[in-house]
C-alpha positions as CSV (number, residue, x, y, z in Angstrom):
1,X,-18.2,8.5,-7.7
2,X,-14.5,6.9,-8.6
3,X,-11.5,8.2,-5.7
4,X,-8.7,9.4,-7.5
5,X,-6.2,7.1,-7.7
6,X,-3.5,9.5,-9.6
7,X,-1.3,10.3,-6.6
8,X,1.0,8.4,-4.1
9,X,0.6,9.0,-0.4
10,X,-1.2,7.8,2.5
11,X,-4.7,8.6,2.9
12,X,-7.9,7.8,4.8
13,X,-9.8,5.1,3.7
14,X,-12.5,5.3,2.5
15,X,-16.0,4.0,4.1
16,X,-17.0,2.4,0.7
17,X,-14.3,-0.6,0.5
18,X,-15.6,-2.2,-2.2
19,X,-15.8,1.1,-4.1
20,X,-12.2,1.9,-3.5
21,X,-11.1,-1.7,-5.0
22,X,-13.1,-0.5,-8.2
23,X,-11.6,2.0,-8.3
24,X,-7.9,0.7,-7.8
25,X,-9.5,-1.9,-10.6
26,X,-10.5,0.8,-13.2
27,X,-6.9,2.6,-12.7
28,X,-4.8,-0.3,-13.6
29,X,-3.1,-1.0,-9.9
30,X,-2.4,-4.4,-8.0
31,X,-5.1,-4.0,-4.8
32,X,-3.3,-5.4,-1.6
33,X,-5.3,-6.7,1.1
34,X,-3.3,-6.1,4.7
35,X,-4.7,-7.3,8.1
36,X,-2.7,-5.8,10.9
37,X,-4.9,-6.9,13.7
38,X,-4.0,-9.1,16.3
39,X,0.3,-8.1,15.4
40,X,1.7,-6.6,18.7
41,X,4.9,-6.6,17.9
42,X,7.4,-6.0,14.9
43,X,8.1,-9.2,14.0
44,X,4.5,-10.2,13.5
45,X,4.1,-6.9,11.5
46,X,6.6,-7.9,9.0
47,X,5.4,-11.3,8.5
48,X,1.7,-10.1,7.9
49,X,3.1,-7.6,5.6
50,X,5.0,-10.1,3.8
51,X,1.9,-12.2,3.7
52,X,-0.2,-9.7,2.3
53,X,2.8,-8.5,-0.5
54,X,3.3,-12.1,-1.0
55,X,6.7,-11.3,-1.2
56,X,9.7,-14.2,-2.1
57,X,10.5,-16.9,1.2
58,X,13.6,-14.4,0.8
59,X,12.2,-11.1,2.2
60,X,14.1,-10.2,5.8
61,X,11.5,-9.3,8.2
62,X,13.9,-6.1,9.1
63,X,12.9,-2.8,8.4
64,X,15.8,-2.3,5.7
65,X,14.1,-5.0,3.8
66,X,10.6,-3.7,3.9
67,X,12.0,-0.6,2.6
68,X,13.9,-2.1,0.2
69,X,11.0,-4.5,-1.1
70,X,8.6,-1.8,-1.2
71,X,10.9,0.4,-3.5
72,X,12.2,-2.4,-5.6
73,X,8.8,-4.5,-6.5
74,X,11.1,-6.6,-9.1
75,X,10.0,-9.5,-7.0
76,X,6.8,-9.4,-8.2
77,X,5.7,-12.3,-9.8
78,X,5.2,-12.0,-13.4
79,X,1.8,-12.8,-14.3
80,X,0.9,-10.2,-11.9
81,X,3.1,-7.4,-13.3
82,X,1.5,-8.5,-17.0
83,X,-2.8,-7.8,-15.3
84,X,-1.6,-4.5,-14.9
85,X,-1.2,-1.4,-16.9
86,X,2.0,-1.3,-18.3
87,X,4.9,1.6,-18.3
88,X,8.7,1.0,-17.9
89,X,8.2,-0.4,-14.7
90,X,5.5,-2.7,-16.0
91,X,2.8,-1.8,-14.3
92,X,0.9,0.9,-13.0
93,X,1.3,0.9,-9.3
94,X,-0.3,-0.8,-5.6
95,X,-3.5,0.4,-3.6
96,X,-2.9,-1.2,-0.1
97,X,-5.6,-1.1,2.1
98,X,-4.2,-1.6,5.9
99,X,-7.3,-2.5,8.3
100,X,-6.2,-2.1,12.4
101,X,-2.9,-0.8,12.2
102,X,-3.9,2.3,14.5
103,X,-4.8,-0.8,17.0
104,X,-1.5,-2.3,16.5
105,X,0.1,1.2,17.1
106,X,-1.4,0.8,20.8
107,X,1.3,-1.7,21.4
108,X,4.5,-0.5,19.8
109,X,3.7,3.4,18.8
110,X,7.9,3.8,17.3
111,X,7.7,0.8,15.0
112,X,4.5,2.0,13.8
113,X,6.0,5.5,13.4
114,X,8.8,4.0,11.7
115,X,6.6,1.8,9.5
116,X,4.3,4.5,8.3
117,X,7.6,6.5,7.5
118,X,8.4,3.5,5.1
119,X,5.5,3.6,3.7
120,X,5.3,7.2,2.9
121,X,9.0,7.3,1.6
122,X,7.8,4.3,-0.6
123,X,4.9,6.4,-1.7
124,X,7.1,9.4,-2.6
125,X,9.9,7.5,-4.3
126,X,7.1,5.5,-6.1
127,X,5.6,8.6,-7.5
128,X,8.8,10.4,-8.9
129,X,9.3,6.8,-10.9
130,X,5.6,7.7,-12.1
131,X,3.8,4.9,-10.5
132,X,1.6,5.0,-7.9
133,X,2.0,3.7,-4.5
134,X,-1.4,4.2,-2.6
135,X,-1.8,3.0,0.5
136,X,-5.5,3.4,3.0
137,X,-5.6,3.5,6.2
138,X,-8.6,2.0,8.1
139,X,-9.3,3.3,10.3
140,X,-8.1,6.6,9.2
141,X,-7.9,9.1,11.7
142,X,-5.2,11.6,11.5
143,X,-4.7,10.8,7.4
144,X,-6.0,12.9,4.5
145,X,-8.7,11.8,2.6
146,X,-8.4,10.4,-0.8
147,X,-10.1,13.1,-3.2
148,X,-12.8,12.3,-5.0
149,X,-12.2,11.8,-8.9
150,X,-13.7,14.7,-10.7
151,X,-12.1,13.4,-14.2
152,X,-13.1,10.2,-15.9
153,X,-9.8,9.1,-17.4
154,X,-9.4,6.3,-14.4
């Protein structure tokens, strides 16, 4: 069965990985692979998320500049905005997948507080533009799970 993909947030995700990149596939969005283990401090955070965005030799690893990054996406390169779906953004949105965060949370619980707060304002400003900004949490205790797709306009 596809996951619905249709709206921002953070969610759970799912046990079938490989499923849930389908899916992201099938819906148009860029799929963002994000390996927070082994980051025990801020600093290393931002540079794995910077890593895993690709974002320019520019990007501040601050939290200002993650937020701003992750609600201004014009740094995407172009031939990546043009594989995906296009609307007047020029593409469709971002499934992230983040894998050991609630480990890294262990070390530094409020910048992992203040980093999910990013992430879900990202989310929220995301989907009043109309594109999607979905990220997964793995593990994902304490997050909703993504629903299921009932519809098959993915």
């Amino acid at each position: 069965m596809a996951l619905n993909f249709h709206t921002s947030g953070i969610f759970a995700a799912p046990a079938d990985r490989v499923s849930a990149i389908q899916s992201a596939e099938r819906a148009g969005l860029r799929w963002v692979d994000f390996d927070a283990h082994g980051t025990q401090n801020k600093t290393a955070l931002l540079q794995a998320c910077a890593k895993a965005f690709a974002m320019p030799a520019t990007f501040g690893l601050n939290w200002d500049a993650l937020a701003d990054a992750l609600q201004d996406l014009s740094w995407l390169a172009d031939g990546e905005k043009s594989n995906l779906k296009s609307n007047s953004y020029g593409f469709s949105g971002i499934a992230v997948w983040i894998a050991g965060l609630a480990l890294w949370s262990d070390y530094d619980l409020a910048s992992a507080a203040t980093f999910n707060a990013i992430l879900q304002d990202s989310a929220e400003y995301w989907q009043r533009q109309g594109v999607r900004f979905i990220v997964l949490m793995s593990p994902g205790e304490g997050w909703p799970a993504l629903p299921d797709d009932q519809s098959d306009d993915l």
